[in-house]
C-alpha positions as CSV (number, residue, x, y, z in Angstrom):
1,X,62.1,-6.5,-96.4
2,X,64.9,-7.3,-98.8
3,X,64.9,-7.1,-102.6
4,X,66.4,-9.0,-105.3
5,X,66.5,-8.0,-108.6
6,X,66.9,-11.0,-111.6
7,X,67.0,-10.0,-115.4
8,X,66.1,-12.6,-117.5
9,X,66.5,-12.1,-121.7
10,X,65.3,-15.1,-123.6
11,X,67.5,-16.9,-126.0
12,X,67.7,-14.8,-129.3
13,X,65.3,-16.4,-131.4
14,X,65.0,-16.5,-135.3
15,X,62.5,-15.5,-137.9
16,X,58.6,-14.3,-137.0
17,X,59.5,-15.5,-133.4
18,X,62.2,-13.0,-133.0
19,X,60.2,-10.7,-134.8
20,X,56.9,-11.1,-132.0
21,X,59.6,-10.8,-129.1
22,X,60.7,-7.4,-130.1
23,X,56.9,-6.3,-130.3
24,X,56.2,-7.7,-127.0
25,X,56.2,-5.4,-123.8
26,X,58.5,-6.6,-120.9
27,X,57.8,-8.7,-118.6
28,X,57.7,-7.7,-114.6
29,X,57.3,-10.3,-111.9
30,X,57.0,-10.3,-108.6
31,X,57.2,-13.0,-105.5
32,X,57.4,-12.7,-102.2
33,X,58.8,-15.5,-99.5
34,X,59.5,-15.4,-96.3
35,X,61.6,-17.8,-94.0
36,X,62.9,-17.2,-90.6
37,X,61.1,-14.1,-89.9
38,X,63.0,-12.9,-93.5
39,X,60.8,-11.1,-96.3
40,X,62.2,-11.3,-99.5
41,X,60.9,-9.6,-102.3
42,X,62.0,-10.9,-105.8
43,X,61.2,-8.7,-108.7
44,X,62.1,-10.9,-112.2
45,X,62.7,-8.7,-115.1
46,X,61.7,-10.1,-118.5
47,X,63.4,-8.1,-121.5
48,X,62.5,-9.3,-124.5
49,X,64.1,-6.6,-126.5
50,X,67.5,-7.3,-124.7
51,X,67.3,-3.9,-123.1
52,X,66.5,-3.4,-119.4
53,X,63.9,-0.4,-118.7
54,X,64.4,0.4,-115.0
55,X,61.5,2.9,-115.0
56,X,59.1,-0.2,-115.6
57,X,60.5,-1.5,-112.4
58,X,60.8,1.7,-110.3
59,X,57.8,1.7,-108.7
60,X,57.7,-2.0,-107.3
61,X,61.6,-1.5,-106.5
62,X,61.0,2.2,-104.6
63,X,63.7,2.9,-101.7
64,X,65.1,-0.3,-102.4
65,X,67.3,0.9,-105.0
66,X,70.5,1.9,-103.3
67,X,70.8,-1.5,-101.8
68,X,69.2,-4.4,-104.3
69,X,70.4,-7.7,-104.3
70,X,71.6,-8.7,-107.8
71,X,74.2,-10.4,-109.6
72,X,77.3,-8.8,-110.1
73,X,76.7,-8.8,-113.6
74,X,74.3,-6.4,-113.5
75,X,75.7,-2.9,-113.7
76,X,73.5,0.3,-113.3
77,X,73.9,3.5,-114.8
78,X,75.9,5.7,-112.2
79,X,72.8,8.5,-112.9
80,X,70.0,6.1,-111.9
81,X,70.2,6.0,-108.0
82,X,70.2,2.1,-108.5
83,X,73.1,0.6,-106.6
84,X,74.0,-3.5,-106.1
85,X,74.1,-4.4,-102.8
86,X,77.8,-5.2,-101.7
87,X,79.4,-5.5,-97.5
88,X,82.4,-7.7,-96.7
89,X,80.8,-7.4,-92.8
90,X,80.0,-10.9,-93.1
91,X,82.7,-12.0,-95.5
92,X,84.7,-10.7,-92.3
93,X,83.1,-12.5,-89.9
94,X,83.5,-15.9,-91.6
95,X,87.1,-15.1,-92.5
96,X,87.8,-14.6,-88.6
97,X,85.3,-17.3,-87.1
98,X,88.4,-20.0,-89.4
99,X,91.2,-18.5,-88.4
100,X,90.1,-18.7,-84.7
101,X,88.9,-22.6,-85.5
102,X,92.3,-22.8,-86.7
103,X,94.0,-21.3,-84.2
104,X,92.0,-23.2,-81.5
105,X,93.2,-26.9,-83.2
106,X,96.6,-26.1,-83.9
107,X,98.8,-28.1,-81.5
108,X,101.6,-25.2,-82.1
109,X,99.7,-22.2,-82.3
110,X,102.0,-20.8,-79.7
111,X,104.8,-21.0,-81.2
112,X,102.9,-19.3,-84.4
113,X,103.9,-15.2,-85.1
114,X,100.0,-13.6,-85.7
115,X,99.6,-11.0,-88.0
116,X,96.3,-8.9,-88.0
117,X,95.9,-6.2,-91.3
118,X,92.9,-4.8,-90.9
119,X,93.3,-0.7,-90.6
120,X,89.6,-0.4,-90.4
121,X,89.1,-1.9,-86.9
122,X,86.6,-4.7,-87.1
123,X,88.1,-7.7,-85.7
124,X,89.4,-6.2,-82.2
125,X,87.1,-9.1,-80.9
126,X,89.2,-11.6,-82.9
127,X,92.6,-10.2,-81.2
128,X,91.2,-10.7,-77.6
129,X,90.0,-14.3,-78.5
130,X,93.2,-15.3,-80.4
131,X,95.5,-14.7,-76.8
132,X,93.8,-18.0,-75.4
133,X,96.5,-19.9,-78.3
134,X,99.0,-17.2,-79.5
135,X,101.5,-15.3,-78.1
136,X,102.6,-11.9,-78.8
137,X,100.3,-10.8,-82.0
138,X,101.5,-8.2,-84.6
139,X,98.4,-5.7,-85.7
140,X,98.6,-3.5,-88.3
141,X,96.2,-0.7,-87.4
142,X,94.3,2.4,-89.0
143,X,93.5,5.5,-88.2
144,X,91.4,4.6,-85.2
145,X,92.1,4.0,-81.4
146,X,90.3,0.4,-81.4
147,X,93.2,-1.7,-81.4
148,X,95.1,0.6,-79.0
149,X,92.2,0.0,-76.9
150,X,92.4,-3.7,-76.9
151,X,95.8,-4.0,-76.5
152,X,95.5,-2.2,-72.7
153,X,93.0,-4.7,-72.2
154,X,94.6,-7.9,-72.8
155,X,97.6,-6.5,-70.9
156,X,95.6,-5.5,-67.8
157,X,93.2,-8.6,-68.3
158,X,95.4,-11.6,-69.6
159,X,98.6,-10.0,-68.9
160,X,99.5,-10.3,-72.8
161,X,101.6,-8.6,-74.6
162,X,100.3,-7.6,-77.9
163,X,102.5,-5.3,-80.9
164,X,100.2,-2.2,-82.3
165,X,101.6,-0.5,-85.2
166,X,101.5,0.8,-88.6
167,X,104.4,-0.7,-90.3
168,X,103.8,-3.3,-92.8
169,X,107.2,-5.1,-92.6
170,X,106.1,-6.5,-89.2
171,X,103.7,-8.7,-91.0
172,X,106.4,-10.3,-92.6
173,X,108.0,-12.4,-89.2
174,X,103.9,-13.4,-89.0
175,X,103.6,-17.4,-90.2
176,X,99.7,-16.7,-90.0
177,X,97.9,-13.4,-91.6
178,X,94.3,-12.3,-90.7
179,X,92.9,-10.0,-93.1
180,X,89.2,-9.2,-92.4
181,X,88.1,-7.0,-94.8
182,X,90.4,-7.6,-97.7
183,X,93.7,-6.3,-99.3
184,X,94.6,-3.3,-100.9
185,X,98.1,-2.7,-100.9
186,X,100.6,-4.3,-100.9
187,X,101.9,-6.5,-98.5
188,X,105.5,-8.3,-98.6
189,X,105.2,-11.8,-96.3
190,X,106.8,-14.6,-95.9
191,X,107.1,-17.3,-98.7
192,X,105.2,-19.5,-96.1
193,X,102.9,-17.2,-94.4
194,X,99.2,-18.4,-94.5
195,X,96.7,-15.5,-95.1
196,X,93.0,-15.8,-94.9
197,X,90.9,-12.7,-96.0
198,X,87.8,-11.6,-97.3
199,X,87.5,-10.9,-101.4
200,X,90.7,-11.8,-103.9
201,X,93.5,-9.1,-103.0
202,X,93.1,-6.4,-105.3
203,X,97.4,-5.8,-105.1
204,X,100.5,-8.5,-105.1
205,X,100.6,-10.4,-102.1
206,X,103.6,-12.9,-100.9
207,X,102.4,-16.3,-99.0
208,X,99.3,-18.8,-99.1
209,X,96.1,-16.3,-99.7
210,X,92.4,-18.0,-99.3
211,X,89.9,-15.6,-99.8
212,X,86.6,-17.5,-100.7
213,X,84.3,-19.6,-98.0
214,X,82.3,-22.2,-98.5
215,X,79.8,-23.2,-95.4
216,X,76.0,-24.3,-94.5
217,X,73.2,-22.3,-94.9
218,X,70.9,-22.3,-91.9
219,X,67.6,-24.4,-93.5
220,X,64.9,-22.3,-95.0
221,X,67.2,-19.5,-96.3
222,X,67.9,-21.4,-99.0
223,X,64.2,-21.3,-100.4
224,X,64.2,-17.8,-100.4
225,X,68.2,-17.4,-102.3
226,X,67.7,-16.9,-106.1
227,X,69.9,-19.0,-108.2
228,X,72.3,-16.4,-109.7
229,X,73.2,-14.9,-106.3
230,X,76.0,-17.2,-104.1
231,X,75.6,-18.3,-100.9
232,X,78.1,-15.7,-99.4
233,X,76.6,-12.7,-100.8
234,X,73.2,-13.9,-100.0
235,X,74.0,-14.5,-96.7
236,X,75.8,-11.3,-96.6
237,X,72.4,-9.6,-96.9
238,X,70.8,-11.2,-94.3
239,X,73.2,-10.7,-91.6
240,X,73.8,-6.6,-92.9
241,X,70.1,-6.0,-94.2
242,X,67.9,-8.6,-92.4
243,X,69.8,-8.4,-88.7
244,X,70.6,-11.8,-89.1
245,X,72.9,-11.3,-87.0
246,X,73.5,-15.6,-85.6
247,X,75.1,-16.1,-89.2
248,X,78.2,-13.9,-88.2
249,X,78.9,-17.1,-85.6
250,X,79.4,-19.5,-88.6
251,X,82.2,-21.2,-89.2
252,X,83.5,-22.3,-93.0
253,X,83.5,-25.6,-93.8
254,X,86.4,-24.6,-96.3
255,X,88.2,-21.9,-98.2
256,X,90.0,-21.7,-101.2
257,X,92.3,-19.3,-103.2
258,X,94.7,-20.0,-106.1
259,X,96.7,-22.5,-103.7
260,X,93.5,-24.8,-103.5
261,X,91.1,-25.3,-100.9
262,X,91.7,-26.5,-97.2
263,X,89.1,-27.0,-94.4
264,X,89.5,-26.1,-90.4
265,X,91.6,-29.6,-89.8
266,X,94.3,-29.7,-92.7
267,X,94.9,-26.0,-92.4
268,X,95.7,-26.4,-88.6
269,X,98.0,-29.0,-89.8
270,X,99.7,-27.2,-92.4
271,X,100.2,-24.5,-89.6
272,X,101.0,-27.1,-86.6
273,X,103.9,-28.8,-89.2
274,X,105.4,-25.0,-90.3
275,X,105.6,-23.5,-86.5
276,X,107.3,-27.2,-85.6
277,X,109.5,-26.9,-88.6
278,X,110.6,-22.9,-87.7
279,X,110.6,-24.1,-84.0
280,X,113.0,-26.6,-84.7
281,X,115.1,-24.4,-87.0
């Protein structure tokens, strides 16, 4: 079962009311839904006083605690044992489900230079699917074997050639970046480069960086979302948490950055018309 945690503090009110709200105990609700074999439990926090008493909550939350769903504005005491809920598993999964889509309707992905950052290792599936429309991919790998792995199998399999290294400055030939789960240092591209990743970089980066999808949740999922939390996270939760695990097969309807949004269709043409442009250069 999942858990959600919302705190709700009424408006500040004025005169005898305000002076009945700060005499009245908290408030503690809780509802539970369920939807596509998915139990939620939402626990509603009613602080009249402004403060939040976690102990009056502790009980119905129990084990729960390192992993509640809640808004980001929430913050815990680092003492408490409560933690917010957070993976960019799923955030990685939608980020590489578009740049396949991408890949799969751009008339000149061929002529496209790859780049894969992703030193943790969780798109190695991506790579393999990405040789059926691009040539010679750069990856950027970690401190794992995974990639090293791959790359003798798409040799041996699909007689591709794929590049495998640690050096950053390859990235910057690549037209098109994949960046799974997220940026962290930083990384010098091309002016023109297209980078789709998971989470706003946290460091400088060169190029056309969308980091945040929008898509459709699967019906009866959204009954059992509370307002404050976003789709994405939500979802997030279900496919980490709830084994949800169909939702990693979505594919954005769009996703944005500071450059503006662009669905699946204009962002294979904004890569179709830059590969024909190099090409022809």
């Amino acid at each position: 079962m999942l858990t959600a945690l919302s705190v709700n503090v009424p408006e500040r009110a004025e005169g005898l009311k305000r002076l009945r709200n700060r005499l009245r105990r908290d408030r503690v609700d809780v509802q539970v839904s369920r939807a596509r074999g998915v139990s939620l439990r939402h626990i509603t926090y009613t602080s009249y006083s402004g403060e939040v008493r976690l102990d009056r909550a502790d009980r119905l939350i129990g084990a729960q605690r390192s992993q509640l769903l809640c808004s980001e504005k929430l913050v815990f005491p680092m003492s408490s044992g409560y933690r917010r809920f957070y993976s960019r598993s799923f955030s990685a999964r939608l980020c590489a489900n578009m740049a396949l889509e991408t890949l799969r309707l751009c008339p000149s992905a061929a002529r496209l230079r790859c780049g894969i950052y992703d030193p943790k290792g969780v798109a190695s599936d991506f790579l393999l699917q990405s040789l059926a429309y691009c040539v010679n991919p750069v990856v950027i790998e970690g401190d794992n074997e995974i990639y090293s792995l791959a790359r003798e199998r798409a040799l041996t399999e699909l007689g591709a050639p794929v590049t495998v290294t640690r050096n950053l400055s390859e990235l910057e030939r690549c037209g098109f970046v994949l960046a799974p789960t997220g940026i962290d240092v930083p990384l010098k591209l091309s002016p023109d480069a297209v980078v789709l990743t998971s989470g706003e970089p946290s460091t400088p980066v060169s190029g056309e960086v969308y980091y945040k999808y929008s898509f459709r949740m699967p019906n009866g999922f959204d009954a059992l979302k509370p307002d404050e939390l976003s789709e994405e996270y939500f979802c997030s939760a279900l496919y980490t948490l709830g084994a949800q695990y169909e939702l990693g097969s979505i594919v954005p309807l769009n996703c944005c950055g500071k450059y503006g949004s662009q669905t699946v269709n204009s962002l294979s043409e904004l890569l179709d018309n830059r590969a024909k442009k190099a090409y022809n250069m």
